[in-house]
C-alpha positions in Angstrom: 2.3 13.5 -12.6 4.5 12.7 -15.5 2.4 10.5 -17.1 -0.8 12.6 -16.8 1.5 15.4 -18.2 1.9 13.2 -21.0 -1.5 11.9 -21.7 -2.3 15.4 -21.8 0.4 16.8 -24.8 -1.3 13.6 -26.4 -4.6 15.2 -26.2 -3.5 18.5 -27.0 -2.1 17.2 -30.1 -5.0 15.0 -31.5 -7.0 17.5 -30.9 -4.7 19.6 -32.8 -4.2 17.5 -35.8 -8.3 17.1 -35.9 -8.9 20.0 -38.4 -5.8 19.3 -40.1 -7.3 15.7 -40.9 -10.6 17.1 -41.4 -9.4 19.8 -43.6 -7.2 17.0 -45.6 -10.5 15.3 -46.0 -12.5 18.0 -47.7 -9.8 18.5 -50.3 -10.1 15.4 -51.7 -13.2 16.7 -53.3 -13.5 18.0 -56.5 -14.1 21.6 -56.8 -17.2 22.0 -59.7 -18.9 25.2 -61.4 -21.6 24.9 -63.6 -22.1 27.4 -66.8 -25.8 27.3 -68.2 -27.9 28.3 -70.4 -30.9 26.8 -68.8 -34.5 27.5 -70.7 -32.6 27.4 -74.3 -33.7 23.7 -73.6 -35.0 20.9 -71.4 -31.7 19.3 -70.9 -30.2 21.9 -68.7 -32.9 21.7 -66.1 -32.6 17.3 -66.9 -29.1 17.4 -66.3 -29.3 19.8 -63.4 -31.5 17.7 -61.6 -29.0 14.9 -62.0 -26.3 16.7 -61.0 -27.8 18.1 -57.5 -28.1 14.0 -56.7 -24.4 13.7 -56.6 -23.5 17.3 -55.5 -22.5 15.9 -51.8 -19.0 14.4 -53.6 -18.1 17.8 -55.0 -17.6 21.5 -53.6 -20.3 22.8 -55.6 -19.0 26.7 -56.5 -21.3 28.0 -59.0 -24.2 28.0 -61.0 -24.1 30.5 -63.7 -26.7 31.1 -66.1 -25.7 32.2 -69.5 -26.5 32.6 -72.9 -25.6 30.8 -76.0 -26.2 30.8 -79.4 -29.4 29.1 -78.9 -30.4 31.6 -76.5 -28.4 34.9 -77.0 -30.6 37.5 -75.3 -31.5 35.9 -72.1 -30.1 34.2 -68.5 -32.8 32.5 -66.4 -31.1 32.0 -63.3 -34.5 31.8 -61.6 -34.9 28.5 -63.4 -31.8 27.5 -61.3 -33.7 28.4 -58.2 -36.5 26.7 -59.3 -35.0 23.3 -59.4 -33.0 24.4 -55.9 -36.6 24.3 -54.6 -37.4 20.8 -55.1 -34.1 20.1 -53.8 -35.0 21.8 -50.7 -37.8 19.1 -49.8 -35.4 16.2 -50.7 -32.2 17.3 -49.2 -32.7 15.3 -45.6 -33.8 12.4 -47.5 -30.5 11.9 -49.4 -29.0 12.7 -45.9 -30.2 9.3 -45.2 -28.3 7.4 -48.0 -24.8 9.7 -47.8 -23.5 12.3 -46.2 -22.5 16.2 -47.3 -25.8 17.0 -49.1 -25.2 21.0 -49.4 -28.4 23.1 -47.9 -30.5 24.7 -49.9 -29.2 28.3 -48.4 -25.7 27.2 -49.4 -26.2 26.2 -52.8 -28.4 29.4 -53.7 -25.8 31.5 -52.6 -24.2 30.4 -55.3 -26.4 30.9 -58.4 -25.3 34.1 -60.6 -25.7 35.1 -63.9 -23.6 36.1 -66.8 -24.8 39.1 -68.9 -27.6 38.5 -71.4 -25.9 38.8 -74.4 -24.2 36.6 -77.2 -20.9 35.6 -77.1 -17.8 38.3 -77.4 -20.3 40.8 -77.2 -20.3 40.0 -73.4 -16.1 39.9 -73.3 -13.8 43.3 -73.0 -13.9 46.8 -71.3 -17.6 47.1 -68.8 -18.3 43.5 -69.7 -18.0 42.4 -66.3 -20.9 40.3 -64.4 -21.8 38.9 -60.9 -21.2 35.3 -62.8 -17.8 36.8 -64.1 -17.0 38.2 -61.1 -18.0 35.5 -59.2 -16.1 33.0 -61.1 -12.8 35.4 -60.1 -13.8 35.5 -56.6 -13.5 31.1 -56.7 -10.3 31.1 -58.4 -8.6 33.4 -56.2 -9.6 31.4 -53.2 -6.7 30.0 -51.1 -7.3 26.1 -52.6 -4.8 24.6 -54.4 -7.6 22.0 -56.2 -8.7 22.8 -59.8 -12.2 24.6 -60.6 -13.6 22.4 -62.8 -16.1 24.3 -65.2 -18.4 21.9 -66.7 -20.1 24.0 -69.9 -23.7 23.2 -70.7 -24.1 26.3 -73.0 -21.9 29.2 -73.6 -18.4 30.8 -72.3 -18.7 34.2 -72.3 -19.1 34.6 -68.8 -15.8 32.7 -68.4 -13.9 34.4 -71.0 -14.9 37.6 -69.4 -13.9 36.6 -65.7 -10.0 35.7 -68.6 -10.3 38.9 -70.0 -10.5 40.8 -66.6 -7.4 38.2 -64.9 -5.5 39.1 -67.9 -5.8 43.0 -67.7 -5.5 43.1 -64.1 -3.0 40.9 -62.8 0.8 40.4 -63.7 1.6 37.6 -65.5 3.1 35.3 -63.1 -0.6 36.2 -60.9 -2.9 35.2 -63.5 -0.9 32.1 -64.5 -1.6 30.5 -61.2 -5.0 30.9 -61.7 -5.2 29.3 -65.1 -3.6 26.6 -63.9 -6.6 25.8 -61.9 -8.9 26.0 -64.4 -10.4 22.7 -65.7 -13.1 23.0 -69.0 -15.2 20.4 -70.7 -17.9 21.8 -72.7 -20.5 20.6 -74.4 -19.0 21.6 -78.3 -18.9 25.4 -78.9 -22.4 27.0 -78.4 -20.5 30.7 -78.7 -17.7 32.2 -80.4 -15.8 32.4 -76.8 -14.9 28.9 -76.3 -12.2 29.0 -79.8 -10.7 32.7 -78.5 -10.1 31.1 -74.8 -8.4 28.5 -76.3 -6.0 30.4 -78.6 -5.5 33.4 -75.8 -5.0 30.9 -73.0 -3.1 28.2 -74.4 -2.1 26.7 -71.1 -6.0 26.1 -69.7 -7.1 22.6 -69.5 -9.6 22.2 -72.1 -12.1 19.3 -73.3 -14.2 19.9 -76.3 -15.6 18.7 -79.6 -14.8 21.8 -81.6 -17.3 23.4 -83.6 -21.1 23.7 -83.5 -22.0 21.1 -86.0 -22.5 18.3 -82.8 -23.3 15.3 -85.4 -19.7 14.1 -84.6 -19.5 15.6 -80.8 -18.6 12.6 -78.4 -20.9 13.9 -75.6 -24.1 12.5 -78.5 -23.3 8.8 -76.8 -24.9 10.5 -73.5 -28.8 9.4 -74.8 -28.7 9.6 -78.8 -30.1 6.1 -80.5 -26.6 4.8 -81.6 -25.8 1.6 -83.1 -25.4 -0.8 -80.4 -26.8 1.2 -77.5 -29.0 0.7 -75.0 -31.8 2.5 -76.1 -34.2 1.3 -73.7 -32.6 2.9 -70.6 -33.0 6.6 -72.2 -36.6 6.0 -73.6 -39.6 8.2 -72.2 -40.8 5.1 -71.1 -37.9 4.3 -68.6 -37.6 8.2 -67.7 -41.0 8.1 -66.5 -40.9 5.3 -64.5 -37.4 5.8 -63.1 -37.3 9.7 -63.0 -40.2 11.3 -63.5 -43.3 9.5 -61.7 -43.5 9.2 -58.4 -39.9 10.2 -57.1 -41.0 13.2 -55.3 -40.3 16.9 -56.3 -37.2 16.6 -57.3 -38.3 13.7 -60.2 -41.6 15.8 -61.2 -39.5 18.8 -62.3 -37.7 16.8 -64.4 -39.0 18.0 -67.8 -39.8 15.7 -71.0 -37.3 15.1 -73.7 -37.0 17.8 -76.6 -34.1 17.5 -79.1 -32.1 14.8 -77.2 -31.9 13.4 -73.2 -29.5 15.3 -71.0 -27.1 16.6 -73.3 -24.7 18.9 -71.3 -24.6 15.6 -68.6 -21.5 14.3 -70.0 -19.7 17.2 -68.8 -19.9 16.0 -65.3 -20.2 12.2 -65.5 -16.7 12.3 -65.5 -16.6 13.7 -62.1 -18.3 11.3 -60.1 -16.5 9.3 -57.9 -17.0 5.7 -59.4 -13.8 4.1 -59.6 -13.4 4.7 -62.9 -13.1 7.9 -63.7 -10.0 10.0 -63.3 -11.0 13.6 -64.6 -7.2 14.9 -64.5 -6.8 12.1 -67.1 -9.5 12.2 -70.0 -7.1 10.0 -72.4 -7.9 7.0 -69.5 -11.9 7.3 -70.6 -14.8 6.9 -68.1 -18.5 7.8 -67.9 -17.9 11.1 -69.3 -15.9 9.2 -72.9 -12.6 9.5 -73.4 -10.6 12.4 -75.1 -6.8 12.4 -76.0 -4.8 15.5 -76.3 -3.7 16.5 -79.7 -4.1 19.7 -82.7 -7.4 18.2 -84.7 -7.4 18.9 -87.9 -9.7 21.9 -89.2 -13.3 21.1 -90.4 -16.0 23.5 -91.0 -18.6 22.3 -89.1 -21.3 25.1 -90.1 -22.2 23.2 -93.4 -24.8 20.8 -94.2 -27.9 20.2 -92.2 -26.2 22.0 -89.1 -25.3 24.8 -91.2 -27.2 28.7 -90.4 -26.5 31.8 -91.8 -26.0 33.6 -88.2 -23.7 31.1 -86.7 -20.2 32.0 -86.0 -17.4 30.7 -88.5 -15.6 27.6 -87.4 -11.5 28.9 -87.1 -8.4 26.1 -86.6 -7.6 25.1 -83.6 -4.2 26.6 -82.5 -2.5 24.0 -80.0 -3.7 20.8 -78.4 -7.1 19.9 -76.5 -8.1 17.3 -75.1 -11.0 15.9 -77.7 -12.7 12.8 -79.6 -11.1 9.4 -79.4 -12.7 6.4 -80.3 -13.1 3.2 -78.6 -13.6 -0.4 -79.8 -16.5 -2.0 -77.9 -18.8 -5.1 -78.3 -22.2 -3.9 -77.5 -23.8 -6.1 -74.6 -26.9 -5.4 -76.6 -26.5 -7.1 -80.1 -22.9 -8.3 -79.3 -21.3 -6.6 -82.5 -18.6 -4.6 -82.3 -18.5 -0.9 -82.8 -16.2 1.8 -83.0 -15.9 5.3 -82.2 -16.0 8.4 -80.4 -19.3 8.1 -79.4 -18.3 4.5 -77.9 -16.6 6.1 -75.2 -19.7 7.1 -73.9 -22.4 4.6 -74.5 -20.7 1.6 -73.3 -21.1 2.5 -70.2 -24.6 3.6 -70.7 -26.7 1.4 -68.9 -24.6 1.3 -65.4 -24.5 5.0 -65.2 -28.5 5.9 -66.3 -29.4 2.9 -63.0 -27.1 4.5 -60.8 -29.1 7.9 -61.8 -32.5 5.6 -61.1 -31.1 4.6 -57.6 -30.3 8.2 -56.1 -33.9 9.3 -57.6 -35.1 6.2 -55.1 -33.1 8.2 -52.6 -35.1 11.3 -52.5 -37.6 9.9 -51.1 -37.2 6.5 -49.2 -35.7 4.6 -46.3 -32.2 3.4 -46.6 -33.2 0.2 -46.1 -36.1 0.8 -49.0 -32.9 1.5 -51.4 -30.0 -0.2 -53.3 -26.2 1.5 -52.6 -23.5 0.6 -54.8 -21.0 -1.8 -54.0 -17.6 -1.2 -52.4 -15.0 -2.6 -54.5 -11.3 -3.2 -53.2 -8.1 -4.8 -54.4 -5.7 -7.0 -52.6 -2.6 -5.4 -54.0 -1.9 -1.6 -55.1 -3.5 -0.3 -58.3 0.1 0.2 -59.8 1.9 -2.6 -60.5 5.1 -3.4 -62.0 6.0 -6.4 -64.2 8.4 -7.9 -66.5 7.9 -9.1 -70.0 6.2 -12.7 -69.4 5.7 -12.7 -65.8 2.7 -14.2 -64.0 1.0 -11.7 -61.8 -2.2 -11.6 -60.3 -5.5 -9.5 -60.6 -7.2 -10.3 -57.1 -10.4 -8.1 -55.9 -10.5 -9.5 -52.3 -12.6 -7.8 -49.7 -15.0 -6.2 -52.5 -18.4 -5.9 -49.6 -21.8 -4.5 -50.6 -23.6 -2.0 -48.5 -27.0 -3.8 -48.5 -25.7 -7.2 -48.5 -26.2 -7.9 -51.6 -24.5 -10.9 -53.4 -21.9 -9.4 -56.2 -20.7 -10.4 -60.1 -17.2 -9.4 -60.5 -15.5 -9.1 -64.4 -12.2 -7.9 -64.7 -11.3 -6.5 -68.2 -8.5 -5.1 -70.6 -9.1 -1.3 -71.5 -6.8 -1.3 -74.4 -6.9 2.3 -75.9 -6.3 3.8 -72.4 -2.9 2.5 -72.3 0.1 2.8 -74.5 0.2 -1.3 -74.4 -2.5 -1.3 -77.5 -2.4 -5.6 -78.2 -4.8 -7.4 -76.1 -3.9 -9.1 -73.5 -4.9 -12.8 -73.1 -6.8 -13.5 -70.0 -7.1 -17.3 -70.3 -8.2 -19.5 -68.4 -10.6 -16.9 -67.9 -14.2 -16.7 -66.2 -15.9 -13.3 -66.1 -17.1 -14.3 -62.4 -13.7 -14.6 -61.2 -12.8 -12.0 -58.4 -8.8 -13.5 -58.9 -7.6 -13.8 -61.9 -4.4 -15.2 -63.4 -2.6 -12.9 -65.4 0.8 -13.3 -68.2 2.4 -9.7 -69.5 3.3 -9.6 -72.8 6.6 -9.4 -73.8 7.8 -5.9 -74.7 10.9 -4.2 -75.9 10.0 -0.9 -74.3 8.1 0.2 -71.1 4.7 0.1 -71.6 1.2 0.9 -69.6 -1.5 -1.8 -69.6 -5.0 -0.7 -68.3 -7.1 -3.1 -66.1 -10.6 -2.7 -65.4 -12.5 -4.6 -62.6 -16.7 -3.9 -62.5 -18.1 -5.0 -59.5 -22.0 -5.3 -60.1 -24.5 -6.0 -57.4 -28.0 -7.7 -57.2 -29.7 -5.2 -56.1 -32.8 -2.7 -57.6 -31.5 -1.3 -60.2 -27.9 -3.2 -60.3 -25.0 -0.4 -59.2 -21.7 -0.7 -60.7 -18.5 0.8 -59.3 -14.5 0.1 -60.6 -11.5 -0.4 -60.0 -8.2 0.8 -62.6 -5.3 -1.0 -61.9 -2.4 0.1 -64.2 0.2 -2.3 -65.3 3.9 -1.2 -66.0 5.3 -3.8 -68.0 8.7 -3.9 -68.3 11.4 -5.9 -71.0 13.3 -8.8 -69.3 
């Protein structure tokens, strides 16, 4: 009788810890709202379409339509709905590939709109909106995890949902719920994104200031840069890979205007790759790489950018997280470039395939598709060494979903360290899974970041990472 007694409190309390794991689970997503101004342009509704194919990693809790200063009198959140449509008819599919696609009925329930008005004019006393509202409603949830706004037009409706914290709440109240917020939009397309930054100096903020975007980072997204693989963001390759013949979801994806997919960056960072860690833009990643710091003032309403009726470009009043430049040696014409623009780009052709591949998913078999490839390390992704020492950089049980056969290279990201001399890597093979390593010698502690890229064989080739961070530490 004992021991059934005790099988029983064992029972009881797996079944009791079941939600608690479950629950445990579910946090480790990233929770994501959207701001756009959909209809000012076709990227919105591009990078929409995008985003919907990786919305099962995320707690999707918005999408807001807003204004901008291309597009200051109108919201089209029924452009929003639109493209929720054709996800409706593709939803199971992706089902069949991964897991956690949100319904149709839960993601509509979550498209509201900002007010239909420019900039502050939409901020202060009666300004208040369903998307401003709404946005309160998701910070004040009982979650720990950050909101991560990713900005594809304007911030009004954001600085209002500020405006209305601040006026309502004590101090110590609306603190905790800045502290959750997470931005990175696309430049400033109103006059709201510089007065959130100056009145909320503690929010988490990534941005090229300004609205002249010829030096924005998020450009290396699908702009014809020097050294960029230009082929993977041609018409050409969007309409055999996007467009035609990739069910709904790929015929509402609209041709390219001004430039492919512009607000896309804002998210890239997001995805669960590997290589990105969104909590630290200085390490870079598919969204480009941003180090915190005051930027110097530049008016960026002159020149070919400039117009009479755009807002006036103010200093920046404490650090953000924005452009940092990266060396790289293209893989196209083997030169080497740098810039800000680099931090983006380079990684170009991997992230624009793994976009082809969940397209394939909308609408065929799993066995019809290519899934990325699972890579894994033999040791931690921390180490700690001394000046000299031999270690090892060993990627061991990497597997690929679909069996295919695997290239491994292992790299030095130098700028997303503090460790800025390159490391030598020789003897050196770039198909080696297990490589030989020697630190350098250092007088101080420093951070040396390792990259490995695990590539399969498959149609198109899928990339995923692994960051493995090297203390190195004087003798």
């Amino acid at each position: 009788m004992k021991k059934i007694n005790a099988i029983c409190s064992v029972l009881l309390l797996i079944l009791f810890c079941i939600p608690v794991l479950t629950s445990a689970q579910a946090n480790k997503k990233l929770r994501v709202l959207v701001l756009s101004d959909i209809e000012a342009d076709p990227d919105d509704t591009q990078s929409l379409i995008r985003f919907l194919t990786y919305c099962n990693q995320w707690d999707v809790e918005g999408l807001i339509a807003t204004t901008s200063i291309h597009q200051q009198t109108r919201v089209a959140p029924e452009s929003i709905l639109k493209v929720l449509d054709a996800y409706k008819k593709i939803q199971p599919n992706l089902l069949k590939h991964e897991k956690e696609y949100p319904t149709y009925e839960e993601l509509k329930l979550k498209v509201k709109k900002g007010l239909p008005v420019y900039g502050m004019l939409g901020v202060g006393d009666n300004k208040n909106s369903e998307g401003s509202d709404w946005i309160i409603k998701v910070l004040e949830k009982r979650d720990d995890r950050p909101v991560w706004f990713s900005v594809w037009g304007g911030t009004n409706t954001l600085a209002q949902a500020l405006w209305k914290i601040k006026n309502t709440k004590s101090a110590t109240e609306a603190e905790k719920l800045y502290k959750k917020i997470r931005v990175y939009t696309i430049s400033d397309q109103d006059d709201t994104g510089p007065w959130i930054r100056k009145n909320f100096p503690t929010i988490f903020y990534v941005v090229t200031p300004g609205y002249n975007y010829a030096k924005a980072t998020w450009l290396g997204i699908a702009f014809p840069m020097p050294g960029s693989n230009t082929e993977v963001t041609s018409g050409d390759w969007l309409a055999k890979n996007i467009q035609q013949g990739h069910g709904p979801l790929g015929a509402a994806y609209p041709d390219v205007a001004y430039g492919m997919e512009g607000d896309t960056p804002s998210f890239l960072s997001l995805i669960s790759n590997g290589l990105n860690d969104p909590e630290h833009p200085n390490f870079g990643g598919w969204g480009g790489r941003y180090e915190l710091y005051l930027p110097g003032f530049e008016d960026s309403n002159t020149g070919m950018f400039k117009r009479e009726n755009w807002p006036k470009d103010e200093p920046e009043t404490r650090p953000i997280w924005t452009n940092a430049n990266d060396s790289i040696v293209s893989p196209v014409d083997k030169k080497l470039y740098n810039g800000n623009r680099e931090t983006i780009w380079r990684w170009r052709t991997e992230f624009q395939n793994d976009f082809a591949a969940r397209m394939l998913w909308t609408t065929k078999s799993f066995n019809e598709c290519n899934h990325p490839p699972v890579p894994m390390l033999a040791h931690s992704d921390h180490l700690t060494v001394k000046s000299g020492e031999l270690f090892h950089l060993n990627a061991t049980g990497t597997t690929d979903p679909d069996g295919d056969s695997i290239s491994y290279l292992w790299f030095q990201y130098p700028e997303a360290g503090t460790y800025k001399g390159i490391v030598s890597l020789k003897p050196y093979s770039p198909n080696l899974y297990n490589i030989q390593v020697t630190a350098p010698i250092v007088e101080s502690m420093q951070t040396i970041h390792f990259i490995l890229k695990v590539t399969d064989k498959g149609t198109p080739a899928l990339t995923r990472y692994k960051r493995v961070i090297v203390n190195v530490t004087p003798k």
